[in-house]
N, C-alpha and C positions, 0 to 999 in steps of 0.2 A: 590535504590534512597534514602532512608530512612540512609543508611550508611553513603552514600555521603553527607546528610543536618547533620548528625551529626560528621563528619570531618570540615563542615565547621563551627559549632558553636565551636566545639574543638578550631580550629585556631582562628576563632575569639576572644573566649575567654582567650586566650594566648596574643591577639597583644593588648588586651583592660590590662593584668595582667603585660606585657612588657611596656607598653606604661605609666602605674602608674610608675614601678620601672624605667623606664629610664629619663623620662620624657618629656614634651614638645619639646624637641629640636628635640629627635629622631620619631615625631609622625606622619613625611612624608614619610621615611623611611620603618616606620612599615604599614603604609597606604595601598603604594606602594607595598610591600610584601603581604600583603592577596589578592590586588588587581591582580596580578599574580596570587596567589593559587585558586581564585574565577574565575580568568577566564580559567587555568586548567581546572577546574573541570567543565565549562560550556562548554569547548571545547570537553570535553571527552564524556558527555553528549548528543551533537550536533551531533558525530561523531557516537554515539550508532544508534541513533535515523533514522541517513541516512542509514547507516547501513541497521537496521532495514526496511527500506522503500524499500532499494534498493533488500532485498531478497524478500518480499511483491511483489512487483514490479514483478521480474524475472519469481515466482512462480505463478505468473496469468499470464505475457504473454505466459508463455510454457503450461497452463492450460488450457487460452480460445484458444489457436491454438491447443491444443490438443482435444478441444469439436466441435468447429466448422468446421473444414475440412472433419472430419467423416460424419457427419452431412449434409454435403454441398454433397455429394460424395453418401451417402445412399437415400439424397431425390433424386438427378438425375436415380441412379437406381431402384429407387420404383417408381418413377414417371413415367417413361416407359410404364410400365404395367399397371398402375393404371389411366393414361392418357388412352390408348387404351380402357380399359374396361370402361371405365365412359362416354367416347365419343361413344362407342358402343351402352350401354347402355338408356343414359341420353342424347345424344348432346352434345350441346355446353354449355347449361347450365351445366351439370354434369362434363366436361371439366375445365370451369372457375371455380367451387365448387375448383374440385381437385387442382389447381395449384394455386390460392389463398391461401386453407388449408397447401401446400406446402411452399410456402414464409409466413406465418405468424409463421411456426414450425422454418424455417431458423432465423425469423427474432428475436423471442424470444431466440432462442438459442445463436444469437450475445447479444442480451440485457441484457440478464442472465449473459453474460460473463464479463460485461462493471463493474465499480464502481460505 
């Protein structure tokens, strides 16, 4: 970035060293000219930056599909058993414990996964 503000002070200070030696007449000309190089390099910038967002982007949603499915898929087969034995054990109260403790582990792990 730091490169980039100092190509554009470079140009700049060329169109301001051109603009002396040519004069007035040519001072739309040269306007026009940096104004093309300025927007170059804001386009190239913008284009970084999507870029940049669009692998962000890709790399979380292969990320949270790859945390929550496991996830989704481990509590149904833990909850099986852990349901049986807590219902055996406890009722319904130890029933509702477990499967409440079961969506709130699902639900933090979509949360986690979120921005």
């Amino acid at each position: 970035m730091s490169d980039m503000r100092g190509e554009i002070r470079q140009d700049l200070h060329a169109t301001l060293d051109a603009r002396r030696d040519l004069g007035p007449d040519y001072e739309h000309a040269l306007v026009e000219s940096f104004a093309a190089r300025l927007d170059e390099v804001i386009a190239a910038k913008v284009a970084s930056e999507v870029a940049g967002q669009r692998k962000k982007s890709k790399k979380k949603q292969s990320g949270s599909a790859g945390t929550v499915v496991p996830v989704a898929i481990c509590s149904l087969i833990f909850g099986i058993p852990i349901t049986a034995i807590a219902s055996e054990k406890a009722g319904l109260v130890g029933l509702m414990v477990v499967w409440i403790g079961i969506a709130l582990v699902n639900v933090a792990v979509v949360l986690s996964t979120r921005d």
